[in-house]
C-alpha positions in Angstrom: 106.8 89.1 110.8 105.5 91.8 108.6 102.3 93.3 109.5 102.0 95.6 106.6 103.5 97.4 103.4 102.7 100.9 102.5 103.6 102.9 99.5 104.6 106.5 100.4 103.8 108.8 97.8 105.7 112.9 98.4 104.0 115.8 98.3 104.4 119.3 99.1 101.1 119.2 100.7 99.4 116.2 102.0 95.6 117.7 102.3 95.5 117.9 98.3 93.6 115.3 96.8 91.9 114.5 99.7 88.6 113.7 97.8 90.2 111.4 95.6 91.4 108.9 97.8 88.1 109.2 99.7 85.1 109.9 97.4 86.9 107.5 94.5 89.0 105.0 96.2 86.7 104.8 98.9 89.4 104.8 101.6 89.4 106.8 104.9 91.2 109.1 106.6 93.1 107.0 109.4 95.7 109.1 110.4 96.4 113.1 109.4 99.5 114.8 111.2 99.4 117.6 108.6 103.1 116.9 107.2 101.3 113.1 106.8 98.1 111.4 105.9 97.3 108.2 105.9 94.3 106.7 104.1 93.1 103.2 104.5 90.8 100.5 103.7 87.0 100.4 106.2 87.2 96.4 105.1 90.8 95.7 104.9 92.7 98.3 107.8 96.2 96.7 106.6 95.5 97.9 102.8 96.9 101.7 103.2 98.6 104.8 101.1 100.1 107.4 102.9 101.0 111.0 101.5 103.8 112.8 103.0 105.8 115.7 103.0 109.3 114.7 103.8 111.7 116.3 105.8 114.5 117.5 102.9 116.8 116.8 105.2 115.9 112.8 105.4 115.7 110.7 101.8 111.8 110.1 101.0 111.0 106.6 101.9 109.5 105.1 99.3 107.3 102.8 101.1 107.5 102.0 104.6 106.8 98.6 106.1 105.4 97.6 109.5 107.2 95.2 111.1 106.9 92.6 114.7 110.5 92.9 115.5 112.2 96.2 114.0 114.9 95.7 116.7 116.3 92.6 114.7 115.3 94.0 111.2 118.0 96.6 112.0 120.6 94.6 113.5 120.4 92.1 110.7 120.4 94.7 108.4 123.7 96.3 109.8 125.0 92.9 109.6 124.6 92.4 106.4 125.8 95.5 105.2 123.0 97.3 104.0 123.1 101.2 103.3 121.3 102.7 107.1 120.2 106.0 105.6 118.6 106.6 109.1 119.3 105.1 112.3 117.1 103.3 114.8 115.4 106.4 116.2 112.1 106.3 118.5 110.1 109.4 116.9 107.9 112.0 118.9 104.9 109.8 117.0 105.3 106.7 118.8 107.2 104.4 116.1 110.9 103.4 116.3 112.0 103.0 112.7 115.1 103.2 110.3 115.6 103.8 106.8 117.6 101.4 104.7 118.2 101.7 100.9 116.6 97.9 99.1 118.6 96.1 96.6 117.0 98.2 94.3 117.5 101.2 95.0 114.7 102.3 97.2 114.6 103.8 100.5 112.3 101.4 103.1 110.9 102.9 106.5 110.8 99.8 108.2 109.1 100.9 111.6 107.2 99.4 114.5 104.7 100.9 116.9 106.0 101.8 120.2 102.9 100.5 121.9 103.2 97.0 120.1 99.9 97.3 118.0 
């Protein structure tokens, strides 16, 4: 079950254009880790953007999708062959995720929260 899809857009710094996603958009700041923000809708908390500065020495995700089960995600993934650009890792954040490169060419973060939310 997919619980959400968010575009990740890179940037060399996250902060800038704060006031655009807020003050025109009219999303909020729901998470901010400095190297990542995430801004999301008051009425709808699954429509989000996130702005990151990725790690050179990971590919950028280009969107990252939340998911129920990322446990089977990833072993049907490495069953089928797909290209694992990052393995199952539990991060310091509280997400276990992978990155897998889609049929068309685009790097997914497909993640779930360690504390099932």
């Amino acid at each position: 079950m997919v619980k959400r899809v968010i575009p990740n857009i890179r940037s060399g710094n996250p902060a800038d254009g704060q006031e655009f996603y807020t003050d025109v958009l009219g999303l909020e700041v729901v998470m901010d880790m400095g190297w990542i923000v995430t801004f999301g809708s008051p009425e709808n908390p699954t429509a989000q953007l996130t702005v990151v500065d990725s790690d050179p020495a990971l590919p950028h995700p280009d969107y990252s999708v939340e998911v129920a089960d990322v446990d089977s995600c990833y072993r049907r993934a490495q069953e089928q062959g797909w290209d694992i650009l990052h393995p199952l890792t539990v991060e310091p954040w509280g997400v276990r995720r992978f990155f897998v490169r889609d049929p068309h060419g685009k790097v997914a973060n497909v993640m779930q929260h360690e504390d099932g939310r």
